[in-house]
C-alpha positions as CSV (number, residue, x, y, z in Angstrom):
1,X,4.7,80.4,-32.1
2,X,3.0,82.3,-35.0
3,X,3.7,83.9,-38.5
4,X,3.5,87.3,-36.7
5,X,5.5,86.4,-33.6
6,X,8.4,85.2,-36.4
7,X,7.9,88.1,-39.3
8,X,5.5,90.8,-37.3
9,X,6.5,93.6,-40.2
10,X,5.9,91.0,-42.9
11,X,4.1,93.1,-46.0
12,X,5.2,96.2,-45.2
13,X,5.7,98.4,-49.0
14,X,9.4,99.4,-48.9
15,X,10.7,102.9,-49.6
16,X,11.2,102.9,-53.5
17,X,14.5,104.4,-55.3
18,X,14.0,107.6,-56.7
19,X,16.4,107.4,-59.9
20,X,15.2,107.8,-63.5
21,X,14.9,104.6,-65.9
22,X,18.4,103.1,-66.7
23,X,18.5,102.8,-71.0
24,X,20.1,99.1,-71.6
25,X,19.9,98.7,-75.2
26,X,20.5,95.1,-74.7
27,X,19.9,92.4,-72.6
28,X,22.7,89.7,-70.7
29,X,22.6,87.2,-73.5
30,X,25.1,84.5,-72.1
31,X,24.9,81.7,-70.4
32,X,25.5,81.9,-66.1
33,X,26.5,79.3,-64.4
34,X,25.6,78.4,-60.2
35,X,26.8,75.8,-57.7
36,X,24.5,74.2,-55.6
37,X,27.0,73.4,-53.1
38,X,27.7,77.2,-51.7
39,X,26.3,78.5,-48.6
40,X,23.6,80.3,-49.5
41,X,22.4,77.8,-51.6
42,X,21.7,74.7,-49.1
43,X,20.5,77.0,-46.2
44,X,17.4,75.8,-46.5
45,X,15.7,72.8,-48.9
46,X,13.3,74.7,-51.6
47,X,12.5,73.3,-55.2
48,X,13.9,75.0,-58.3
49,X,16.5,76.9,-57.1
50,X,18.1,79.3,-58.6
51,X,22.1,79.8,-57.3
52,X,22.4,83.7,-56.4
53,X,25.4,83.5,-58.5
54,X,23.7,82.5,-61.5
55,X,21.6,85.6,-60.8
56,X,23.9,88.2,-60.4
57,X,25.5,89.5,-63.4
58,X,22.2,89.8,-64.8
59,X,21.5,92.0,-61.4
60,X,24.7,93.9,-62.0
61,X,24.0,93.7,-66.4
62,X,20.3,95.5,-66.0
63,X,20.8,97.9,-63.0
64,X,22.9,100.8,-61.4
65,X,24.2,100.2,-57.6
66,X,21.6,101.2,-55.5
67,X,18.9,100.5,-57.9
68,X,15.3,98.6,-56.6
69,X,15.3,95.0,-58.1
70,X,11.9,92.7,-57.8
71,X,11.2,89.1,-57.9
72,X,7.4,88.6,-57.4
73,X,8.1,84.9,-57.1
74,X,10.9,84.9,-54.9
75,X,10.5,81.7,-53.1
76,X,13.9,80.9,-51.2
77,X,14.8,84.4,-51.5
78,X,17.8,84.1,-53.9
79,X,17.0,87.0,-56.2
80,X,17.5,89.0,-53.0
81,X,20.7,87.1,-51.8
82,X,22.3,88.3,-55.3
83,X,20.9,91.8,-55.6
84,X,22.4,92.8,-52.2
85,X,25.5,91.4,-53.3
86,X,25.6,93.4,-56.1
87,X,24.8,96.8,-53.5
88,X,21.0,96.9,-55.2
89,X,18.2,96.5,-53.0
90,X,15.0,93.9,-53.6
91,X,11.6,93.7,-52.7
92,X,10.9,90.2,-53.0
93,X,7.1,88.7,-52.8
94,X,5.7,85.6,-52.8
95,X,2.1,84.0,-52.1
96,X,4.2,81.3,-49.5
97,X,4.1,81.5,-46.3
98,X,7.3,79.4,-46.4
99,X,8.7,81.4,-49.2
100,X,8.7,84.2,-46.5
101,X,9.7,82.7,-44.3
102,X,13.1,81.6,-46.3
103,X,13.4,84.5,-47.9
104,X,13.4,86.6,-44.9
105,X,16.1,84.4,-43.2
106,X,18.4,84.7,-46.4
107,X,18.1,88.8,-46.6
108,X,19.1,89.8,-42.9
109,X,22.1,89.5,-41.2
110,X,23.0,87.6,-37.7
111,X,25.8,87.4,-35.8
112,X,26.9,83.8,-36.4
113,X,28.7,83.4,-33.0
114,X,25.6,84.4,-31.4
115,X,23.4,82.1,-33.3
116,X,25.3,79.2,-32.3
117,X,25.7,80.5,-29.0
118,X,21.9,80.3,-28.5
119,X,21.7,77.3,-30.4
120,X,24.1,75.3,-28.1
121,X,21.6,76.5,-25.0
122,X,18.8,75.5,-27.1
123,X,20.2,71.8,-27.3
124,X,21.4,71.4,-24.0
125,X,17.6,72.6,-22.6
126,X,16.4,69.5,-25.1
127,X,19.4,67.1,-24.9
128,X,17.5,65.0,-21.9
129,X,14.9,64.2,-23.8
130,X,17.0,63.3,-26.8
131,X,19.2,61.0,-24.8
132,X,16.0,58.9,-23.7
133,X,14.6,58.5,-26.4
134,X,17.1,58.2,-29.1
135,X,19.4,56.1,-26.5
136,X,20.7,52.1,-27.1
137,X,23.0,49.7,-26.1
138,X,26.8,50.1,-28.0
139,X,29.0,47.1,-28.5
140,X,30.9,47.4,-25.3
141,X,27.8,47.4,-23.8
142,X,27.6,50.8,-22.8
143,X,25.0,53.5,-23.5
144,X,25.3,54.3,-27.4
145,X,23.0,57.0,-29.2
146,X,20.8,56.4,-32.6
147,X,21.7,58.5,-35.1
148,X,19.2,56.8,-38.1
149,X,16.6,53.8,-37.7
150,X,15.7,52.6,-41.0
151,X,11.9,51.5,-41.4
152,X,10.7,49.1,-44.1
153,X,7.7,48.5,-45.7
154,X,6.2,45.0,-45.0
155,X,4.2,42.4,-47.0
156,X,2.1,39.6,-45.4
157,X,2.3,36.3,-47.3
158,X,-0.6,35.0,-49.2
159,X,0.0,30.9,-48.3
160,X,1.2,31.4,-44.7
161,X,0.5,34.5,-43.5
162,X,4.0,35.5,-42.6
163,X,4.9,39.1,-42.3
164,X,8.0,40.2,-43.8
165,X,10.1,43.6,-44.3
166,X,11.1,44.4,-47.7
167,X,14.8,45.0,-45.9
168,X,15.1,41.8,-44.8
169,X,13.5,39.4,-47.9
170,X,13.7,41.9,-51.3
171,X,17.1,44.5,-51.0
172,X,20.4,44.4,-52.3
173,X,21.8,46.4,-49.9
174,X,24.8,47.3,-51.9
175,X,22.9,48.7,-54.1
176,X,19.6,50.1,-52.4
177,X,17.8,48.3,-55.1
178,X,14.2,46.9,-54.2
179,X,13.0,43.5,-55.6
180,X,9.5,42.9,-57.3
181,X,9.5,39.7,-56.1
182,X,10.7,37.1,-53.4
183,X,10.6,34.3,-51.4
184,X,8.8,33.7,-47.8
185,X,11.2,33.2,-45.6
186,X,8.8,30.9,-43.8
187,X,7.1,28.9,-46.1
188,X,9.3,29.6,-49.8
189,X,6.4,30.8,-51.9
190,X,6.9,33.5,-54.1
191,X,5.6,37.0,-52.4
192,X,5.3,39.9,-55.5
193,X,4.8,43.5,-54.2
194,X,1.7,43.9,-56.6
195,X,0.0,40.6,-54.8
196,X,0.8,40.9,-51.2
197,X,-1.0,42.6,-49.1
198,X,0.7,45.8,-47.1
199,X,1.6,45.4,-43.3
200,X,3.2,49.1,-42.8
201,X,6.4,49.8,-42.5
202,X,9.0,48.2,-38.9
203,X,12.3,49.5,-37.8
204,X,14.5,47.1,-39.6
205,X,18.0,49.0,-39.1
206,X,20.2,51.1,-37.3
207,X,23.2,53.7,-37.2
208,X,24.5,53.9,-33.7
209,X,27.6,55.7,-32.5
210,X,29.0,54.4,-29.6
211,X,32.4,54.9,-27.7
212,X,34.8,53.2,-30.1
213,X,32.7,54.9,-33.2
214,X,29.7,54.4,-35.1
215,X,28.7,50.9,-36.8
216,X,25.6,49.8,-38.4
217,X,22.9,46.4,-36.7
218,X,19.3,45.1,-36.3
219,X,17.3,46.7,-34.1
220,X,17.4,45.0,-30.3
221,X,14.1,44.0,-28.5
222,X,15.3,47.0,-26.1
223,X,15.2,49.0,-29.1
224,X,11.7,48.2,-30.1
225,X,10.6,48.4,-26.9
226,X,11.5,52.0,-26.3
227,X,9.9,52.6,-30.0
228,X,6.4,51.0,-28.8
229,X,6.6,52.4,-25.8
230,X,6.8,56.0,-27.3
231,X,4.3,55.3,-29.4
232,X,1.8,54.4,-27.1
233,X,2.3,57.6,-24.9
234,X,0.7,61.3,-26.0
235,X,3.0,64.0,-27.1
236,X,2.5,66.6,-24.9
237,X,4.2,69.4,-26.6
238,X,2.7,71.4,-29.2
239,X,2.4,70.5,-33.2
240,X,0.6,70.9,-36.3
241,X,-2.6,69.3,-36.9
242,X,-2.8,70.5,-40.9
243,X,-5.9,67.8,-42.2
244,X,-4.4,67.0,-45.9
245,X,-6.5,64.8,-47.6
246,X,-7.7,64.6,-51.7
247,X,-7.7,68.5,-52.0
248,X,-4.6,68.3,-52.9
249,X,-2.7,67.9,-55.8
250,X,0.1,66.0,-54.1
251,X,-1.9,64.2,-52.0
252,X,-3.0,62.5,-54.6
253,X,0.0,62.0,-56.9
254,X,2.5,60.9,-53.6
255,X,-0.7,57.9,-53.0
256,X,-0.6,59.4,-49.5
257,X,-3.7,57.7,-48.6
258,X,-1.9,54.5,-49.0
259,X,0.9,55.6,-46.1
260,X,-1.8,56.5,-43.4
261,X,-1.3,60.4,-43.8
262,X,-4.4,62.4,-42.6
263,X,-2.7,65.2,-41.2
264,X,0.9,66.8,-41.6
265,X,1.7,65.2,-37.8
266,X,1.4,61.6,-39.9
267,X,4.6,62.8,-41.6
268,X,6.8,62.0,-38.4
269,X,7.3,58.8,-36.8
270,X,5.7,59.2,-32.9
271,X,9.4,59.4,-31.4
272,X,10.2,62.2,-34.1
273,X,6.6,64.1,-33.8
274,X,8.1,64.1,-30.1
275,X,11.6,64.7,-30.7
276,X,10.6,67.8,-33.0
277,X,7.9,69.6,-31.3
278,X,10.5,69.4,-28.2
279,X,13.0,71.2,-30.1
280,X,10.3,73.7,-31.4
281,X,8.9,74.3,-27.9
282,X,12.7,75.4,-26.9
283,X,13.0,77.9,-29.7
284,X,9.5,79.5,-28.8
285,X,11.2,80.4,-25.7
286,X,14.0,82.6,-27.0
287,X,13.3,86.4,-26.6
288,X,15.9,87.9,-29.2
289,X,13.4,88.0,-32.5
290,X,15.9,87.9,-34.6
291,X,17.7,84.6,-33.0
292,X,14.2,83.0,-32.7
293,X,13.6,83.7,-36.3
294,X,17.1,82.3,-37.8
295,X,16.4,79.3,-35.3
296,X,13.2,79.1,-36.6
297,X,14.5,79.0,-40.3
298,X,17.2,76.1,-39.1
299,X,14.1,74.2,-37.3
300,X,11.8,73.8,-40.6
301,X,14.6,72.5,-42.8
302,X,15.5,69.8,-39.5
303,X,11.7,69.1,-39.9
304,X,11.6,68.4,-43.2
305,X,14.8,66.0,-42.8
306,X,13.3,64.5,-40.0
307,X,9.8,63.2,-42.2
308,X,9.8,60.0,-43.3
309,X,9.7,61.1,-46.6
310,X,13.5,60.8,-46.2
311,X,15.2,58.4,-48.1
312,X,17.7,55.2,-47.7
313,X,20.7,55.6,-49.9
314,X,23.0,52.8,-49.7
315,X,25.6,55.3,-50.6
316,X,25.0,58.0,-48.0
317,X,23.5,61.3,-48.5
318,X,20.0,60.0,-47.1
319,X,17.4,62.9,-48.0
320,X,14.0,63.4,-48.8
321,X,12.5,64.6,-52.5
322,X,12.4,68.2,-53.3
323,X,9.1,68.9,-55.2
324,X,7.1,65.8,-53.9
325,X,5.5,64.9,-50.9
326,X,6.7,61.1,-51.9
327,X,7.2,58.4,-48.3
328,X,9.0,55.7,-49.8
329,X,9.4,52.0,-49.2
330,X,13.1,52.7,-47.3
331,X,12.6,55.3,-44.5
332,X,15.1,56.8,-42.4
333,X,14.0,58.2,-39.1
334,X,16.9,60.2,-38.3
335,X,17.9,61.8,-35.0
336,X,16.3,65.2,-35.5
337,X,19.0,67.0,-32.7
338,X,21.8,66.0,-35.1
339,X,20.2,67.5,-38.2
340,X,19.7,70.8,-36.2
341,X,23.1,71.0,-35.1
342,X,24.6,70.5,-38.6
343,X,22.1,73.4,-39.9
344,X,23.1,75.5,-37.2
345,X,26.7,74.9,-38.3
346,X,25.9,75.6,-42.1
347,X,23.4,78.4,-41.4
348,X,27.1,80.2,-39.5
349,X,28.7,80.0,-42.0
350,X,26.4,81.8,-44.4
351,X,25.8,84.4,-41.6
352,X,30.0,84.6,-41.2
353,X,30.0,86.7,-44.8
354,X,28.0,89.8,-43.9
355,X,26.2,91.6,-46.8
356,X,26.9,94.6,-48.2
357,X,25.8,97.6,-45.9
358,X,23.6,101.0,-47.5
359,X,21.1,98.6,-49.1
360,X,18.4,96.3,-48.1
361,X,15.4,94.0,-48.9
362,X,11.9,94.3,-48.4
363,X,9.6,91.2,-48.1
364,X,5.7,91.3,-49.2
365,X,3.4,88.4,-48.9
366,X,1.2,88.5,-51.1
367,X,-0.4,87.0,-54.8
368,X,2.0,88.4,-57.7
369,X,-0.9,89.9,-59.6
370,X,-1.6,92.2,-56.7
371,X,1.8,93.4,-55.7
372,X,1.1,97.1,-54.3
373,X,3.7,99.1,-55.3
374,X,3.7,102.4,-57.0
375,X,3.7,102.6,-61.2
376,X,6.9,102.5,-62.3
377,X,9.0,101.8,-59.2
378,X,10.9,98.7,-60.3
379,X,14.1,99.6,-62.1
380,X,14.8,95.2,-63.2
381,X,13.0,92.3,-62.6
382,X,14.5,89.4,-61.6
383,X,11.6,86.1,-61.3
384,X,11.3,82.2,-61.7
385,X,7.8,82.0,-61.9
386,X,5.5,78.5,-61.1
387,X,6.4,75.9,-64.1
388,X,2.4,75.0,-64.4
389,X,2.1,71.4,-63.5
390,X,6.2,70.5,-62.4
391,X,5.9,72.0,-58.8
392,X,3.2,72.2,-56.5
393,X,5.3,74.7,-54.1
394,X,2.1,75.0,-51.5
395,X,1.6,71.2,-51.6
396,X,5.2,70.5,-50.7
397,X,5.8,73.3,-48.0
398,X,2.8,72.6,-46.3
399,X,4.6,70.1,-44.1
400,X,7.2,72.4,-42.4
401,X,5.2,75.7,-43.0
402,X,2.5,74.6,-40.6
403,X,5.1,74.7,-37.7
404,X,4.5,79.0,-38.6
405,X,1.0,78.8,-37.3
406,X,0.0,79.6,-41.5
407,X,-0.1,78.2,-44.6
408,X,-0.3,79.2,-48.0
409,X,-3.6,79.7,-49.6
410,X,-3.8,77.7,-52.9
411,X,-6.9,79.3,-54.3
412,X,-4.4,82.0,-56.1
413,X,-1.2,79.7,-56.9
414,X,-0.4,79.7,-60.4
415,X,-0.1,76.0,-61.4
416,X,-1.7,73.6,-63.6
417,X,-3.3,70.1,-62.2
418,X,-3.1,66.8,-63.6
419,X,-5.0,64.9,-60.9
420,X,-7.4,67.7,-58.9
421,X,-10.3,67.7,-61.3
422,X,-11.7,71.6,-61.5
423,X,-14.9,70.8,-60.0
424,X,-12.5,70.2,-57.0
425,X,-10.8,73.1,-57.5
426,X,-8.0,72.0,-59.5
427,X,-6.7,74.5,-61.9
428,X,-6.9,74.5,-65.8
429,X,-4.0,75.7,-68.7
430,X,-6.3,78.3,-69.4
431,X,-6.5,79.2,-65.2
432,X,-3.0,79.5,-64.9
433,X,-2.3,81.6,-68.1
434,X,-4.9,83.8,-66.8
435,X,-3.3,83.8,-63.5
436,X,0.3,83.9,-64.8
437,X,-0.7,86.9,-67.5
438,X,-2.3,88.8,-64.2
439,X,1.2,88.6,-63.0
440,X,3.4,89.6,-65.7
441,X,0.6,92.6,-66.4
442,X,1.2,93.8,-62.6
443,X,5.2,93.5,-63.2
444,X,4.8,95.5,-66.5
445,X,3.1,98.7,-64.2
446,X,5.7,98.6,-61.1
447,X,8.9,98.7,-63.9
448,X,10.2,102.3,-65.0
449,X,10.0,102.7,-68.5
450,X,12.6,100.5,-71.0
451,X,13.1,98.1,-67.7
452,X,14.0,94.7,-68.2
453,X,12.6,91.4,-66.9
454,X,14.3,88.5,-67.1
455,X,12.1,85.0,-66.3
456,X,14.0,81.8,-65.7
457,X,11.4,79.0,-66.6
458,X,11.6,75.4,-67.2
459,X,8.6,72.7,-68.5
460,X,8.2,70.6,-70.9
461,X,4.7,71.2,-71.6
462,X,4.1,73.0,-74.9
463,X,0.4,74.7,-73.7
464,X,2.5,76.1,-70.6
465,X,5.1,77.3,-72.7
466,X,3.0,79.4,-74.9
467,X,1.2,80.4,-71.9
468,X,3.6,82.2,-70.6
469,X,5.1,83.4,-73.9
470,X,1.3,85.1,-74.5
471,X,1.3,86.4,-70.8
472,X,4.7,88.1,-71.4
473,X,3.7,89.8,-74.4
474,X,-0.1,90.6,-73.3
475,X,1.0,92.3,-71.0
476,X,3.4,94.7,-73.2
477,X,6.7,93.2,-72.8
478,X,9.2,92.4,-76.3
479,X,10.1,88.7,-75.8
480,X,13.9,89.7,-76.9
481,X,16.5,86.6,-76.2
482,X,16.7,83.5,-74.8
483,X,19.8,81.8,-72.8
484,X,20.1,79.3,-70.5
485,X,21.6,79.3,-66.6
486,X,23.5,76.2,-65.8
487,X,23.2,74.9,-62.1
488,X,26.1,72.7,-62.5
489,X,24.3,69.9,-60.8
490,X,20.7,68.2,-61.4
491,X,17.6,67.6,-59.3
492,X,16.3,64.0,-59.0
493,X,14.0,65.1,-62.0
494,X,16.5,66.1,-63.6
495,X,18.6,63.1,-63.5
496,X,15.9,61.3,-64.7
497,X,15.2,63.3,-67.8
498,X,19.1,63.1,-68.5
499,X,19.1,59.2,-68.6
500,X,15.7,59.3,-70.8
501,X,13.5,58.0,-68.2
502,X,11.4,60.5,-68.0
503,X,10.2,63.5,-70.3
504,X,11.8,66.1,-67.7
505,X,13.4,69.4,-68.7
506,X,16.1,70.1,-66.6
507,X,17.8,73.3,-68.3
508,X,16.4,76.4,-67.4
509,X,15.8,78.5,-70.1
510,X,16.3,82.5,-69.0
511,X,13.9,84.7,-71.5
512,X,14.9,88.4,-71.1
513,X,11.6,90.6,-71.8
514,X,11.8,94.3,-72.8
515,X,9.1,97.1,-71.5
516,X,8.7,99.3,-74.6
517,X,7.1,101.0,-77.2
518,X,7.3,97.9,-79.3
519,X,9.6,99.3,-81.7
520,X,11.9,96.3,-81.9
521,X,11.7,93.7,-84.9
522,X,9.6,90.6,-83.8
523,X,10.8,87.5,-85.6
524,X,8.8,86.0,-88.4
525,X,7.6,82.6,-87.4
526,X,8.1,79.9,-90.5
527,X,7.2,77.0,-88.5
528,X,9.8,74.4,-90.1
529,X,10.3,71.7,-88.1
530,X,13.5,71.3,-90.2
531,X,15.0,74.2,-89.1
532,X,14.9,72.8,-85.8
533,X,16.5,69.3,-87.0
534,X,19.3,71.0,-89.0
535,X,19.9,73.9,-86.0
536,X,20.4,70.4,-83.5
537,X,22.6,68.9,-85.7
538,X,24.4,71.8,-86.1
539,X,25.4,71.4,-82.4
540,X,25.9,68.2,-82.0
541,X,28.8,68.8,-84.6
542,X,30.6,70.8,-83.2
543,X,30.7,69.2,-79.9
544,X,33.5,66.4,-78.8
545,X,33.3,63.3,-79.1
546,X,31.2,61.4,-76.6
547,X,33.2,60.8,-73.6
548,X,36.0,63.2,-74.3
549,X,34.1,65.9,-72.4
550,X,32.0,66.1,-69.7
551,X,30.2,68.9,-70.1
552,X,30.0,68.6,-74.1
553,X,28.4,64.8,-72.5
554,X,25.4,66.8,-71.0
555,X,24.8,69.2,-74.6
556,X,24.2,66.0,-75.8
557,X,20.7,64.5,-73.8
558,X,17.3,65.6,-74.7
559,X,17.0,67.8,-71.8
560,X,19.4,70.2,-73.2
561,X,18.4,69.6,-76.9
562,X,15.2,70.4,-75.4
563,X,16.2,73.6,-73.7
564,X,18.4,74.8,-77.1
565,X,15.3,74.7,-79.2
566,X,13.3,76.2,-77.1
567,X,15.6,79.3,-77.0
568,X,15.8,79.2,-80.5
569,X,12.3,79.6,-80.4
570,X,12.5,82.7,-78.4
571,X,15.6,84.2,-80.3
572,X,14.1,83.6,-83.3
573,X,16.0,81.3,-84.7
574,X,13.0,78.9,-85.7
575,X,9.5,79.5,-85.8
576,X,8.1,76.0,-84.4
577,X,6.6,76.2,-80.6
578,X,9.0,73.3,-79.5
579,X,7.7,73.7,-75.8
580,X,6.7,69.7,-76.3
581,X,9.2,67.4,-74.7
582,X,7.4,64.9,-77.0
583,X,7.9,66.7,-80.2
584,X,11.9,66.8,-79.6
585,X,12.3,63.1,-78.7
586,X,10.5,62.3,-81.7
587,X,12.2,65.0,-83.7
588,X,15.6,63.7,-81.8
589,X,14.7,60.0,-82.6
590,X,14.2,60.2,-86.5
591,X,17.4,62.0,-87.5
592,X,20.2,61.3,-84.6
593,X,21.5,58.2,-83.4
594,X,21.7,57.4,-79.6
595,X,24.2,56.1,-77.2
596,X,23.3,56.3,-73.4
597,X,21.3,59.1,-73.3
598,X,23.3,60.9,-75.7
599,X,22.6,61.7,-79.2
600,X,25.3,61.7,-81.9
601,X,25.6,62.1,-85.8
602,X,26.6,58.4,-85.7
603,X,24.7,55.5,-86.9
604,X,23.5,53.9,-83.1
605,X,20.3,52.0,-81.9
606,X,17.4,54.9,-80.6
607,X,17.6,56.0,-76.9
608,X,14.8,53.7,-75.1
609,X,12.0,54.9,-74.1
């Protein structure tokens, strides 16, 4: 099944509104705030979300009801999800072919009865295949099915040669941590991960449910048996045969030469490569385009959950990383029908709540710089634009967009590269602000006159900050205010940047951008990094004390410091370019004390490192 058998009217120009320019003196200039546990949101796994509810009152702020709203970066679609809401329509584009994919699936309607009814005939065509090959032996000792098998990276011992998994020898399984060290079980000597050599990752573990419930054990010889044995046969259905290699950015961060991945088939296990290209067979076959396309949007999110890039969590909630194409040492091959049939179950209840009728969205495919719609067609702008070297959204898709029969050309994504040298065509700072200052030019022509833009963006990389603040303003816009949208809950990265692990910006900064004559008073840049101290502690004054507030907790970490001073920067509050997460940790550091994670007025040891 191909792009064009899923999308066959994909970058087609929608009709455009024919209203004059709406005159908003001034922009939405308070914070929004977005769940990430609504419907819309976990339809479908994407990095850097934005919660359609986080979008909408600026939607509703910037435009009149029926009014044409564009997000040249739409990637999951969500800018569309809220303008329909709101009864405005979207044209949403994005170079992805994933990103059309989603975005698509998010803007249409389906009957949700229908979609499971199809998806319940779907299963059952499948479910014989399944039950082979994901079948075991329960505690009764009747038949029992695998919902997880856990696979753990192995190390051979240096004085005897033993092979051992990490599962067995190095976890506390409480916990989920991983060990550094251990002892050979067979001989005693000490066995580091840096010294021993690799033996590939064995099914260690399993989740079975059998007839009195489901229960966790070892893996039985039959169970091995049946893994071998589908192994060693061919998988006759069709999948992708993507070749990744060191072209690729995340290739080369994720070490992916070290886990055996040649092509995007290496990212299942041989029973899940089976299981999966089953399943995507059966969905081929449906003739409704519209069913086959929502199943289709269902299928490459079970994909991705069904890589073993997804992780063991001793607490539940095993997933993979958004944002990386990361296999770790903990694996869980999950039972790919089971995913489906929970997504099908989400995905109807997203469908359940129609949208609004009289308006629509249009999806183009397409680079950002070259967006092909008439001058001064767009009546707000809507975007959350590539964050330079955070994401690598082509990288990352690549895995579940190859089972479209496409994938996204990199040669015009906007993003800076920290390991793919130029000379193999790796991007540059100065390549992606000429890409990114392309963009915001082409934006600047489709927007009526005195039409808004507002840019959610998030790095904490100084050069890409003022690379985006020059693209904004090359191309004509009046950088005007600076707020932030809260998404309630954080990524991994963001976690990490919280704790002070990493330097990882995790509040998105929204920068609201004026097309006009320029008559608006630009602030005077003094460059004081003082300001910025005293405006910091400022806050952290009038906030509670720590523990007394949750949310007053989080205005507290260096992400957040981080984001504040930034959109002082914008508002013109302070003249410094603060875009450095380095700059505010050290800034942070000399005049605030520190107390996990948190900085405080009070006299405290310095957040580590």
């Amino acid at each position: 099944m191909r792009l064009a058998d899923l999308y066959p009217r994909v970058g087609v120009i929608p009709e455009m509104t024919t209203g004059g320019p709406l005159e908003i003196q001034e922009p939405l200039h308070i914070p929004t705030v977005g769940a990430k546990g609504t419907s819309a949101y976990l339809a479908h796994s994407y990095p850097t979300k934005v919660p359609p509810e986080a979008i909408e009152p600026y939607v509703v702020h910037h435009t009149r009801p029926g009014d044409l709203v564009l997000d040249p970066f739409c990637g999951s679609g969500m800018t569309g999800v809220a303008a329909l809401r709101a009864g405005r329509n979207a044209v949403l584009n994005d170079l992805g072919v994933g990103a059309v994919h989603l975005a698509s699936n998010m803007t249409r309607g389906v009957d949700p009865g229908r979609l499971v009814e199809v998806a319940d005939l779907v299963m059952h065509n499948v479910s014989r295949g399944f039950d082979n090959w994901y079948r075991t032996t329960g505690r009764d000792g009747g038949r029992a099915r695998i919902e997880w098998t856990l696979w753990s990276e192995s190390y051979v011992c240096a004085e005897c040669g033993e092979m051992a998994a990490l599962w067995d020898v190095a976890v506390d399984r409480d916990r989920g941590t991983i060990g550094k060290e251990w002892p050979c079980p067979n001989c005693g000597a000490r066995v580091t991960k840096q010294g021993a050599e690799r033996a590939g990752s064995v099914p260690a573990w399993v989740s079975i449910t059998d007839s009195a419930g489901r229960y966790e054990r070892e893996p039985t010889a039959a169970d091995l048996d049946r893994i071998s044995d589908l192994s060693s046969r061919p998988v006759r259905d069709w999948y992708p045969k993507v070749l990744l290699g060191p072209d690729r950015e995340m290739y080369i961060r994720s070490a992916l030469h070290l886990q055996g991945v040649e092509s995007v088939a290496d990212f299942w296990t041989p029973r899940n490569l089976r299981a999966v290209s089953r399943l995507w067979r059966e969905i081929s076959q449906v003739n409704d385009l519209a069913l086959r396309q929502t199943l289709a949007f269902a299928f490459t999110n079970t994909v991705w959950h069904a890589t073993r890039m997804r992780r063991y969590n001793a607490r539940g909630g095993q997933r993979p990383l958004t944002g990386t194409l990361y296999i770790p040492q903990l694996s869980i091959e999950v039972n790919p029908l089971r995913v489906f049939a929970n997504k099908i179950k989400q995905l109807a209840r997203y469908y359940a709540v129609p949208l609004p009728v009289g308006v629509s969205a249009s999806v183009l495919r397409g680079p950002a710089q070259r967006l092909g719609l008439p001058d001064a067609s767009v009546d707000y702008c809507f975007t959350d634009p590539p964050f330079g070297a955070n994401i690598f959204y082509a990288d990352c898709a690549v895995v579940w967009e190859s089972w479209l029969g496409a994938v996204t050309d990199t040669r015009e994504e906007a993003v800076v590269n920290r390991s793919l040298k130029p000379d193999a065509g790796g991007k540059t700072v100065d390549a992606y602000a000429d890409l990114m200052a392309q963009a915001f030019a082409e934006i600047h022509r489709v927007l009526k006159p005195s039409g808004w833009t507002t840019v959610v963006f998030n790095s904490s990389d100084a050069e890409v900050w003022s690379a985006l603040r020059v693209a904004i303003e090359t191309a004509g816009f009046d950088l005007v205010s600076a707020t932030h949208i809260d998404k309630t809950q954080q990524s991994f990265k963001g976690y990490k940047g919280r704790s002070g692990q990493e330097d990882v910006a995790a509040f998105d900064v929204v920068i609201n951008a004026h097309k006009s004559d320029r008559s608006r008073r630009k602030p005077k840049y003094n460059r004081n990094l003082g300001a910025a101290g005293d405006l910091i502690e400022e806050h952290l004054r009038a906030l509670a004390p720590i523990g007394a507030d949750s949310e007053a907790d989080r205005e507290r970490t260096l992400p957040y410091l981080h984001s504040l001073l930034v959109r002082a920067h914008f508002n013109g509050d302070i003249g410094l370019e603060v875009g450095a997460y380095s700059l505010v940790r050290r800034l942070c550091e000399q005049r605030f004390g520190c107390e996990d994670g948190m900085y405080t007025m009070k006299e405290l040891e310095p957040c580590p490192q």
